[in-house]
C-alpha positions as CSV (number, residue, x, y, z in Angstrom):
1,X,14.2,-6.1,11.7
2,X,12.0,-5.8,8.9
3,X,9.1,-3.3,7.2
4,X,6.6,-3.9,4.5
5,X,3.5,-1.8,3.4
6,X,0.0,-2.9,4.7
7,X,-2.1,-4.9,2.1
8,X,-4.6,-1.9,2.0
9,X,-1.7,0.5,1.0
10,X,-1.0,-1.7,-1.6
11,X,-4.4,-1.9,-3.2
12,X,-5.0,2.1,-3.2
13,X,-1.9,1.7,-4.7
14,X,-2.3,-0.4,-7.7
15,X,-6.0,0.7,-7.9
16,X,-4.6,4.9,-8.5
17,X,-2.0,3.1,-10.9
18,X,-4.5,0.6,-13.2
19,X,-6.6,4.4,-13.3
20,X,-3.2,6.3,-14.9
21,X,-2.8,3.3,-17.0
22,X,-6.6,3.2,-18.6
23,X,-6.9,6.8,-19.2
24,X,-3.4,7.1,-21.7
25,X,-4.7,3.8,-22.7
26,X,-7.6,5.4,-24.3
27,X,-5.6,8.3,-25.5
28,X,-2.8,6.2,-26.6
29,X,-5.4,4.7,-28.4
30,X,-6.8,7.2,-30.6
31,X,-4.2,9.3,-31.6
32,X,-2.0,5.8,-32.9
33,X,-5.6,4.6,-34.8
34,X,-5.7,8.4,-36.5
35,X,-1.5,8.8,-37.7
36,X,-1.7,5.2,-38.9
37,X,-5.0,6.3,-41.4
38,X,-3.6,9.4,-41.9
39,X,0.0,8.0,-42.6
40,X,-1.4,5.8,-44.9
41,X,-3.6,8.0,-46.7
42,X,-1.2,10.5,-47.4
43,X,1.9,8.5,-47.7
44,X,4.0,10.1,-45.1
45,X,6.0,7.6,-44.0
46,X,7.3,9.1,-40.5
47,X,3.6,9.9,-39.7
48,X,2.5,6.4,-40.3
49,X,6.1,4.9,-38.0
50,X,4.5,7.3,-35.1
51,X,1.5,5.6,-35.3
52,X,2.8,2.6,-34.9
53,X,5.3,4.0,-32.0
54,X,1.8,5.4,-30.3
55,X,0.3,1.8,-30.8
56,X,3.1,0.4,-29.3
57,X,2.4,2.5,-26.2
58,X,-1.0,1.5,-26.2
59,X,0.5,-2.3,-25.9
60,X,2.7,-1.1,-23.2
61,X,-0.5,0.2,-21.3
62,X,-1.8,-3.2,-21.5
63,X,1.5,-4.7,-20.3
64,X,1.4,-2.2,-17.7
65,X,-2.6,-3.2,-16.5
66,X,-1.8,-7.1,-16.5
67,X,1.5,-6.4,-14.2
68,X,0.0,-4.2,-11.6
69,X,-2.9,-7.1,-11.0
70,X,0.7,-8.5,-9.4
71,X,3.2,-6.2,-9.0
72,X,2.0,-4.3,-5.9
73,X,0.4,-7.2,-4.1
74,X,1.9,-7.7,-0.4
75,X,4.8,-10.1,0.0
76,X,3.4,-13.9,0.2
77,X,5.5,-17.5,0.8
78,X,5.7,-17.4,-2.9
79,X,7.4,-13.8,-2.9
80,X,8.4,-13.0,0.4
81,X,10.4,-9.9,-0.9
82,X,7.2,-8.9,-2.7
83,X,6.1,-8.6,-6.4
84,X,8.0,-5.2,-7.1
85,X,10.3,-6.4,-9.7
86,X,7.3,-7.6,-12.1
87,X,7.1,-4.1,-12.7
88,X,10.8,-4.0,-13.5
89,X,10.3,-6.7,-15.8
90,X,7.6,-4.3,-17.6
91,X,9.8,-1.4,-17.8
92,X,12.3,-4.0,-19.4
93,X,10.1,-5.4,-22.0
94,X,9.1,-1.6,-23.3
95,X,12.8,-1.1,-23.6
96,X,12.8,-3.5,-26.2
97,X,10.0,-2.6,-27.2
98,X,11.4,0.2,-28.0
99,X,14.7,-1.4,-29.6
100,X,12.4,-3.3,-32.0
101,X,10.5,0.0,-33.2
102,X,13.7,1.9,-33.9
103,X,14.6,-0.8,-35.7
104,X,11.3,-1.1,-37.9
105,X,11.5,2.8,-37.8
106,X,14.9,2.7,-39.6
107,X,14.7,-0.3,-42.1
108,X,11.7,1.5,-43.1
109,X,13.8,5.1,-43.9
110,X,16.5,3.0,-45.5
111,X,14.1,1.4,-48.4
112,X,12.3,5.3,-48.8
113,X,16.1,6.7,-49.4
114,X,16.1,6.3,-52.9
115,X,12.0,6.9,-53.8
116,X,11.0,10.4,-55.0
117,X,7.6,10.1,-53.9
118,X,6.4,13.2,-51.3
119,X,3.7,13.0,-49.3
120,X,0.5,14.8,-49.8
121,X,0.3,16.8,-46.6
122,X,-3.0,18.3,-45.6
123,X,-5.4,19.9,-42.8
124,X,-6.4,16.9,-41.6
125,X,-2.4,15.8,-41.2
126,X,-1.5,19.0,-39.4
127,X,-4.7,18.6,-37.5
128,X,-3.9,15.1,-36.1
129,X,-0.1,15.6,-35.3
130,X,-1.3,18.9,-33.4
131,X,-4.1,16.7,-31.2
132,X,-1.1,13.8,-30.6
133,X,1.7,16.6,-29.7
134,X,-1.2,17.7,-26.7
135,X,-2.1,14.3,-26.3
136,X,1.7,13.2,-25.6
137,X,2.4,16.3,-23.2
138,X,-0.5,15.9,-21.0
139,X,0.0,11.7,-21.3
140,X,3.9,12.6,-20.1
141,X,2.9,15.3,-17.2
142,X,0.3,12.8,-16.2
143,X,1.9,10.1,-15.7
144,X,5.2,11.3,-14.3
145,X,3.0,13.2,-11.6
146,X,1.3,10.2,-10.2
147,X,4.6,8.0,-11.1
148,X,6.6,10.6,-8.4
149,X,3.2,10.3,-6.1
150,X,2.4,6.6,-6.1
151,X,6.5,5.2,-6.5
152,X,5.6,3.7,-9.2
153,X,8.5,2.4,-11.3
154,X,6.1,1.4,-14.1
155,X,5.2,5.0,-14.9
156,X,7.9,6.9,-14.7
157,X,9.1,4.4,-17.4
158,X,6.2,5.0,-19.5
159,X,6.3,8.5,-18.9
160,X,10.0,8.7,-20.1
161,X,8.7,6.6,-23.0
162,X,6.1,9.0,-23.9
163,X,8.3,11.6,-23.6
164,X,10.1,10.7,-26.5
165,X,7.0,10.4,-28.4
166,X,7.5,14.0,-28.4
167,X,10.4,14.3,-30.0
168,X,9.3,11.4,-32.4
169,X,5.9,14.2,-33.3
170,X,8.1,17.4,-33.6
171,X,10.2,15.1,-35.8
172,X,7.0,14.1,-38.2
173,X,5.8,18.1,-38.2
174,X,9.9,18.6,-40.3
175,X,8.6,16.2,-42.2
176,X,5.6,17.9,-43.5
177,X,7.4,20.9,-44.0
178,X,9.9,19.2,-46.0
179,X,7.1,17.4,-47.8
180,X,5.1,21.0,-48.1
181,X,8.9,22.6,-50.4
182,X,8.8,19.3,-52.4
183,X,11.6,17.4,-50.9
184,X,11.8,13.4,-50.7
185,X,14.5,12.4,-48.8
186,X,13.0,14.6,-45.6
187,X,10.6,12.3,-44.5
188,X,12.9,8.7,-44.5
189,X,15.6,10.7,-43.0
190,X,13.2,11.6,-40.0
191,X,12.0,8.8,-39.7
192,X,15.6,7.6,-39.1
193,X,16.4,10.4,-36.8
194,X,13.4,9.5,-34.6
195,X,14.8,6.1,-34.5
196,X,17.7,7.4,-33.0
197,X,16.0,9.4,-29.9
198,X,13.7,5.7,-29.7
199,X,16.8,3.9,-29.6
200,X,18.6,5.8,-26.6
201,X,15.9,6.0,-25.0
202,X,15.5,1.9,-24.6
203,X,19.1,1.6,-23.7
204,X,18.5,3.8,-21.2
205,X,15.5,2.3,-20.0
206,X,16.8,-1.4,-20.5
207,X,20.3,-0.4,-18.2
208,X,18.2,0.9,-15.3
209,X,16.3,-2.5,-15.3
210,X,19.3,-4.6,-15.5
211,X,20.7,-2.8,-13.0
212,X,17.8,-3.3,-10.5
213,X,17.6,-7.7,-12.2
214,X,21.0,-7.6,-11.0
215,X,21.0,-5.7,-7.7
216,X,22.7,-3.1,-8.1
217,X,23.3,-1.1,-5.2
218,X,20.8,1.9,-5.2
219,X,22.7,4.0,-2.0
220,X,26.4,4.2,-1.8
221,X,27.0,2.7,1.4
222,X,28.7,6.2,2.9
223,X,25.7,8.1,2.8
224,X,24.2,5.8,5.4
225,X,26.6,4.7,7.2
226,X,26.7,8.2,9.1
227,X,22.2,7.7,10.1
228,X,23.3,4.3,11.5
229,X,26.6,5.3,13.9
230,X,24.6,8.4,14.8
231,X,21.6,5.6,16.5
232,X,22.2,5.7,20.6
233,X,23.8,2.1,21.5
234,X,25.4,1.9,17.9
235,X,29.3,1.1,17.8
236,X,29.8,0.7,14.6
237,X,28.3,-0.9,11.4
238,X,30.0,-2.9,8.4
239,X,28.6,-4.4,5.3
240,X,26.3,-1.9,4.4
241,X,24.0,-3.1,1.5
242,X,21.1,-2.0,-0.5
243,X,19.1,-3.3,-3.6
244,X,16.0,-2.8,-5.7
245,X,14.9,0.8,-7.7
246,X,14.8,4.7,-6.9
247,X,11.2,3.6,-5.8
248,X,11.8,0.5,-3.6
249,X,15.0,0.1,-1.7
250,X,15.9,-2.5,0.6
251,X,18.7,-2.5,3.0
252,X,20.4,-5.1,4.8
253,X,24.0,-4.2,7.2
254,X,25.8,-5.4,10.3
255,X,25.6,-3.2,13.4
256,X,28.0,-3.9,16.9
257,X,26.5,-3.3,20.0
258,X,27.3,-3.8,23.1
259,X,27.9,-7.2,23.8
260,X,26.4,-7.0,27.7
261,X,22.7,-5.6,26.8
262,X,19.9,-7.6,26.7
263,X,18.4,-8.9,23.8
264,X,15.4,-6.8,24.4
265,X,17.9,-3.6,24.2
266,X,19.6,-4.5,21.6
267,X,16.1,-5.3,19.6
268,X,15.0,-1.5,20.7
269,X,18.5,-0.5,19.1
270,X,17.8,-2.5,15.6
271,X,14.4,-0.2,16.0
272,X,16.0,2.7,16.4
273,X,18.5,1.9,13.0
274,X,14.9,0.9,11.1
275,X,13.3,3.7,12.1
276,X,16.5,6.1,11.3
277,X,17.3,5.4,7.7
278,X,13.5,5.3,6.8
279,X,13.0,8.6,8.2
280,X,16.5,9.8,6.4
281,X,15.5,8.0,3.0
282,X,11.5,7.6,2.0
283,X,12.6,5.0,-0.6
284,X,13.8,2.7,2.1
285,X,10.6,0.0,2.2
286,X,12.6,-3.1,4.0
287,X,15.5,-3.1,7.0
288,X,17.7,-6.3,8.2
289,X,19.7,-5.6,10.4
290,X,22.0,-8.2,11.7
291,X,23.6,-7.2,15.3
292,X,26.9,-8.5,16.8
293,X,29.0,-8.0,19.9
294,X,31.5,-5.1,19.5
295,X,35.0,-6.3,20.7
């Protein structure tokens, strides 16, 4: 027995997701355009590496737009599982995404080390890292929101993701202050500190999606094997399996029944055992269960 979503529920969804996506698009945007011309201007290093961390975001929105055209289509002969795991290969490519600015980010500190050049910190620099630090919470809250709402895997990546941006800002305000009492070496060392937070955050990200690549198993098998025995007409149940992300997961077991019931009371059963551990666990999008004779 199997369960997929209808194609309609699969269009509102990619249609409330493509919406999330163009709004921090926008926002993404304009605060990266404003740190890099502000960076630049006033030779603040770190302020100049988060704009390029915020453009980088703004790529990932892109990323994120051309993957959801596909990602939440219904299954097809093509993709008979579905197209969920295009947005797992998303959340993998911002995880090195993410590897490849930390390492920009930290080449970048190491040739500033030894420079004795501050930056010339202004209004207009306390002005922009205030709009991006407002920008990023409300991008973060935002996203994770309709990411929890709409299960969408691609979001609650990019939310994590612009979390860190967070960090990456409050890390870039230090560094005026350092700049403000006349001290060099703040601003690289910063920089490489808000490497650091970029960089566990991509391992992070890149494990979950290697887990899911490589079908992990999303539910120990104990926690359901209890919803299953506890189905009228169930004698027991072996083999127990389940793959996919937090968002999607599909299940597959073996379930004995009685050997003398008909194969229309033994369908009703596998119903039953569907309609049990999707009831029990939301996440569940796709049953098989395979029955057998008990001895």
């Amino acid at each position: 027995m199997t369960s997929t979503a209808s194609p309609a529920t699969f269009e509102v969804t990619r249609s409330a997701v493509r919406r999330v996506l163009w709004i921090t698009l926008l926002l993404n945007t304009v605060v990266s355009v404003a740190k890099i011309l502000v960076g630049r201007a006033t030779g603040s290093m770190a302020m100049e590496a988060d704009g390029f961390h915020s453009l980088m975001d703004g790529a990932n929105n892109i990323v994120g737009l051309v993957v959801t055209a596909f990602a939440y289509a219904p299954p097809d002969s093509g993709h008979p599982y579905g197209h969920r795991k295009f947005e797992t290969a998303a959340a993998l490519f911002i995880g090195l995404a993410l590897l490849t600015v930390a390492y920009r980010v930290v080449e970048q500190a190491l040739s500033h080390l030894g420079r004795q050049a501050v930056p010339e910190i202004g209004v207009g620099s306390w002005v922009v890292m205030g709009v991006t630090l407002l920008s990023n919470l409300f991008v973060a809250w935002y996203e994770s929101r309709e990411g929890r709402r709409l299960n969408s895997e691609y979001l609650l990546a990019d939310a994590a993701h612009t979390r860190s941006d967070i960090y990456v800002s409050l890390g870039v305000v230090m560094s005026f202050a350092g700049a403000r009492a006349g001290a060099a070496w703040v601003d690289p060392v910063v920089a490489a500190v808000i490497a650091g937070f970029i960089a566990v955050l991509a391992v992070r990200l890149l494990i979950g999606s290697f887990n899911v690549l490589t079908d992990r198993a999303v539910i120990p098998a104990e926690q359901l094997e209890p919803i299953v025995r506890a189905v009228p007409g169930v004698r027991s149940c072996r083999e127990v399996r389940t793959r996919g992300g937090a968002d999607a997961v599909w299940v597959d077991l073996i379930v004995h029944v009685d050997g003398g019931l008909s194969l229309r009371a033994a369908h009703e059963v596998a119903d039953r055992i569907e309609e049990a551990l999707m009831r029990a666990r939301p996440e569940i999008v796709d049953v098989v269960v395979h029955l057998e004779p008990a001895d």
